[in-house]
MARGU-769510 format. One record per residue (C-alpha): residue number from 1; residue in one letter; x, y negated, z. Coordinates in Angstrom, 1 decimal, always signed. Each point is the difference from the previous one (the first is absolute). Example, Ala and Ser with C-alpha at 12.3 -4.5 7.8 and 13.67 -1.06 7.14 Angstrom:
+-----+------+--------+--------+--------+
: pos : code :   east :  north :     up :
+-----+------+--------+--------+--------+
:   1 :    A :  +12.3 :   +4.5 :   +7.8 :
:   2 :    S :   +1.4 :   -3.4 :   -0.7 :
+-----+------+--------+--------+--------+
REM end
This chain:
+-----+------+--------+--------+--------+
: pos : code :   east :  north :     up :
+-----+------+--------+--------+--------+
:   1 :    X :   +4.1 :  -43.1 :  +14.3 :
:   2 :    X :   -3.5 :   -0.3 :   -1.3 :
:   3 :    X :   -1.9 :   +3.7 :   -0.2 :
:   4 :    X :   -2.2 :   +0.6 :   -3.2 :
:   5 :    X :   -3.6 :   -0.6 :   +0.5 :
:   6 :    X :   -1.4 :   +3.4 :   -0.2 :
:   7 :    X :   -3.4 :   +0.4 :   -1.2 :
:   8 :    X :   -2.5 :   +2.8 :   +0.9 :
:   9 :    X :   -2.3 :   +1.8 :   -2.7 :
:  10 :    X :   -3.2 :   +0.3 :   +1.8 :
:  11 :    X :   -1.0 :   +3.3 :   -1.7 :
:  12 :    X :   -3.6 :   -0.3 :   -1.5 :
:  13 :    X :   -1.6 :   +3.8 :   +0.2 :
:  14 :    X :   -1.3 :   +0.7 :   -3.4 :
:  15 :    X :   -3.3 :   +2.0 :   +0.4 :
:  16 :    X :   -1.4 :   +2.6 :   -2.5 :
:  17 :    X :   -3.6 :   +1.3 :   -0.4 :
:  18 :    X :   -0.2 :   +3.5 :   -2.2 :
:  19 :    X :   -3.9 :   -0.2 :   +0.3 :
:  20 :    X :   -0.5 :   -3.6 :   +0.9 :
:  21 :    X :   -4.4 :   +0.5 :   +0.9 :
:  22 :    X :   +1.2 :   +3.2 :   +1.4 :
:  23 :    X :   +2.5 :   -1.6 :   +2.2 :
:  24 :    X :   -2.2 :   -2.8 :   +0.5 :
:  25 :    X :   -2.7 :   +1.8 :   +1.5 :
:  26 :    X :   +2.2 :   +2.0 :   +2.1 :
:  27 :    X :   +1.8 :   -3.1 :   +0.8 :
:  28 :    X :   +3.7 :   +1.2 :   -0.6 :
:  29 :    X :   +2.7 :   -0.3 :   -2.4 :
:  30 :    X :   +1.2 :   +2.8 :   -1.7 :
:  31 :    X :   +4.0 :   -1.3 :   +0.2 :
:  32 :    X :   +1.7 :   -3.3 :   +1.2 :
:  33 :    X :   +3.4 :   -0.8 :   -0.6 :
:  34 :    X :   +2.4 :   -2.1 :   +2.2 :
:  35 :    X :   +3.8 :   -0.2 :   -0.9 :
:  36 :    X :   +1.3 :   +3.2 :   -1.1 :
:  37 :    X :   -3.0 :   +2.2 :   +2.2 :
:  38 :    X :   -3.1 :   +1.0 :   -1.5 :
:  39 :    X :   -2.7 :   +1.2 :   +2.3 :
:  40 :    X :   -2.6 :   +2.3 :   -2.0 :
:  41 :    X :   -3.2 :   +1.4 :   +1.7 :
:  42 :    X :   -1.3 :   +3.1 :   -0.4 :
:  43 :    X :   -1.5 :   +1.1 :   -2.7 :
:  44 :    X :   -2.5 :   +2.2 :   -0.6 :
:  45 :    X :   -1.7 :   +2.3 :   -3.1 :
:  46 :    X :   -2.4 :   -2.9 :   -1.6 :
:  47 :    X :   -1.3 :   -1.5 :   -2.7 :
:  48 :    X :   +0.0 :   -3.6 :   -0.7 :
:  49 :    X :   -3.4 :   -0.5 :   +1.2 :
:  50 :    X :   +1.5 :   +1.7 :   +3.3 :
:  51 :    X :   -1.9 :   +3.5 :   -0.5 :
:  52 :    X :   +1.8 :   +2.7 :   +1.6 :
:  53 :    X :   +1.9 :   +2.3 :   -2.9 :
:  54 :    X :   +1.1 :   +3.5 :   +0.4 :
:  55 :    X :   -2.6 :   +0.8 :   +1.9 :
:  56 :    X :   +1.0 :   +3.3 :   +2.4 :
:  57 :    X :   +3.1 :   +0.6 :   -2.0 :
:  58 :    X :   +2.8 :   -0.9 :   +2.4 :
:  59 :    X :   +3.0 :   +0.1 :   -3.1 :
:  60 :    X :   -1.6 :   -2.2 :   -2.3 :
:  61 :    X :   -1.1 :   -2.3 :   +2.6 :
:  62 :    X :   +3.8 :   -0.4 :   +0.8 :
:  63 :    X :   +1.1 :   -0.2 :   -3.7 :
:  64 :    X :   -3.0 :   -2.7 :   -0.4 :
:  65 :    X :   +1.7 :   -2.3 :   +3.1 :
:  66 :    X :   +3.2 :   +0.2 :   -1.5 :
:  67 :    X :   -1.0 :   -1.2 :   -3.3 :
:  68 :    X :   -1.6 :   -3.0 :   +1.6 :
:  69 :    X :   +2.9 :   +0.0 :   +2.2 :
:  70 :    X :   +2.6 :   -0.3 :   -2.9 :
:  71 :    X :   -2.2 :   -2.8 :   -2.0 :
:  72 :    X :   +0.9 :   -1.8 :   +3.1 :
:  73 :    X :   +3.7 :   +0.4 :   +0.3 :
:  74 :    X :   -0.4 :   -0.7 :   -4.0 :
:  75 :    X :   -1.4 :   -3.8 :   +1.0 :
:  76 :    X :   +3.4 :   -0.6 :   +2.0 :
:  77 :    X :   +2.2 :   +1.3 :   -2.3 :
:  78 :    X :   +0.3 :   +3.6 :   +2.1 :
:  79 :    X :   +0.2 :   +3.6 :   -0.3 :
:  80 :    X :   -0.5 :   +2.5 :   +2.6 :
:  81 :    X :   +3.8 :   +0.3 :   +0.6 :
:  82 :    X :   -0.3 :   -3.9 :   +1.4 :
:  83 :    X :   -2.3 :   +1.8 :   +2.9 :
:  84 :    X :   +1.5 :   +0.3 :   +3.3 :
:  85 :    X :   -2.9 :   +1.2 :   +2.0 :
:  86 :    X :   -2.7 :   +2.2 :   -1.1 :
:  87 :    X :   -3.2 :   +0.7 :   +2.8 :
:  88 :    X :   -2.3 :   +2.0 :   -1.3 :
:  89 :    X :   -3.5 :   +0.8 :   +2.5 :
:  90 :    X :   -2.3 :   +3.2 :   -1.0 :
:  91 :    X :   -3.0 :   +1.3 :   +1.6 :
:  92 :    X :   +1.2 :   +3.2 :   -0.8 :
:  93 :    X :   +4.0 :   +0.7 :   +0.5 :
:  94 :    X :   +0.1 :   +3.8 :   -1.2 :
:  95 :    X :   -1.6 :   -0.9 :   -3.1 :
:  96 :    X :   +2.3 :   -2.9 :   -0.1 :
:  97 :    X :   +3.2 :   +2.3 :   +0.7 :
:  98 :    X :   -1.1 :   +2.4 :   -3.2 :
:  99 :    X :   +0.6 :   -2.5 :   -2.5 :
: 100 :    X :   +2.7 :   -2.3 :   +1.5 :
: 101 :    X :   +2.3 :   +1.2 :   -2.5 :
: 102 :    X :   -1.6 :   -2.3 :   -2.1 :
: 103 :    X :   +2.0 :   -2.7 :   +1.4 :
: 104 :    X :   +3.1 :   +1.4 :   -1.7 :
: 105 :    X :   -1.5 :   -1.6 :   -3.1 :
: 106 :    X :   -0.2 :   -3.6 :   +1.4 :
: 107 :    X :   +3.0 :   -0.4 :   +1.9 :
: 108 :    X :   +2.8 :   +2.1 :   -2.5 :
: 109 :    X :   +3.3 :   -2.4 :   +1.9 :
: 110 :    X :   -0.9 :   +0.3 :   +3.3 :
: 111 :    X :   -2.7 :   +0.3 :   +2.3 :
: 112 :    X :   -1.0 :   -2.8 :   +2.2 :
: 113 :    X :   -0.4 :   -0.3 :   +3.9 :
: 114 :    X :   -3.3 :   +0.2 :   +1.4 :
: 115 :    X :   -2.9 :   +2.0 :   +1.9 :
: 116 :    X :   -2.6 :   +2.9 :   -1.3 :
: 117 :    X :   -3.4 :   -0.7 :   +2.4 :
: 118 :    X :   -2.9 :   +2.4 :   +0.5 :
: 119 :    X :   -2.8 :   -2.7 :   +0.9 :
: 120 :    X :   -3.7 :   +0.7 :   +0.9 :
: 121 :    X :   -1.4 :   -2.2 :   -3.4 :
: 122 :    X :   +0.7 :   -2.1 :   -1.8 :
: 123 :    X :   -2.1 :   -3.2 :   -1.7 :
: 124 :    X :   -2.4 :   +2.2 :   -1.8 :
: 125 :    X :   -0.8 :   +3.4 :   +0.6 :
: 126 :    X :   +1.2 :   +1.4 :   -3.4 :
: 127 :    X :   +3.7 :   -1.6 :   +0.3 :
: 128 :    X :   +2.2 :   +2.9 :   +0.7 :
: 129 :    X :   +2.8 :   -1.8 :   +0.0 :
: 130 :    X :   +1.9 :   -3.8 :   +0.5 :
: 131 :    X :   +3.5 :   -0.7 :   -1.0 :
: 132 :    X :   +1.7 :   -3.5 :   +1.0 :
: 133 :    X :   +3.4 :   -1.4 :   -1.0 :
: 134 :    X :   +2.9 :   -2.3 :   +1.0 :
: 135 :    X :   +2.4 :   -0.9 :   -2.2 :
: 136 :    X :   +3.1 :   -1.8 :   -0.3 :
: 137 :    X :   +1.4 :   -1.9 :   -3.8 :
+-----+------+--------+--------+--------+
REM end
């Protein structure tokens, strides 16, 4: 008996660019999209001309990353309860660890996998904090 032909969906990854001359100078894209994943780099406290935001204020750096961060779940039709890992890389963990709580605001289901990093720096000197995503729709 003859088998159906099966066809394969090559599965075109759909990027997006939150600050496109940003991203272009940096040369990165802020989320790409392939199947039901969605891989989202870090963001950081900035303005759209890429100016550091926030400026030695560790909470409102992190409030300032997730807003970008939710504008681009927002693109792909996602909310932060469509996250299933969270890393998040400071230059200065205590500071970090005094307003985690914050996080009770974005993620009210559930609270995805992931990693907390204390690094040296990151790419400027004023960026307290970088937060990166994967998510699955």
């Amino acid at each position: 008996m003859d088998q159906p032909a099966i066809t394969v969906e090559k599965e075109i990854p759909e990027y997006f660019l939150l600050r496109p001359e940003v991203e272009k100078a940096y040369g990165y894209s802020h989320a790409v999209k392939i199947g039901n994943e969605i891989k989202v780099s870090g963001a950081v406290s900035m303005d759209d001309e890429g100016n550091p935001t926030g400026i030695g204020d560790m909470e409102q750096q992190m409030k300032n990353c997730y807003s970008d961060l939710e504008k681009v779940l927002a693109h792909y039709g996602c909310t932060f309860d469509d996250v299933v890992v969270e890393n998040v890389f400071t230059t200065n963990m205590p500071k970090f660890l005094e307003v985690a709580a914050y996080r009770n605001e974005i993620y009210k289901k559930q609270f995805p996998t992931g990693s907390w990093l204390g690094v040296k720096e990151l790419a400027l000197p004023e960026f307290l904090i970088e937060i990166e995503l994967e998510v699955h729709k």
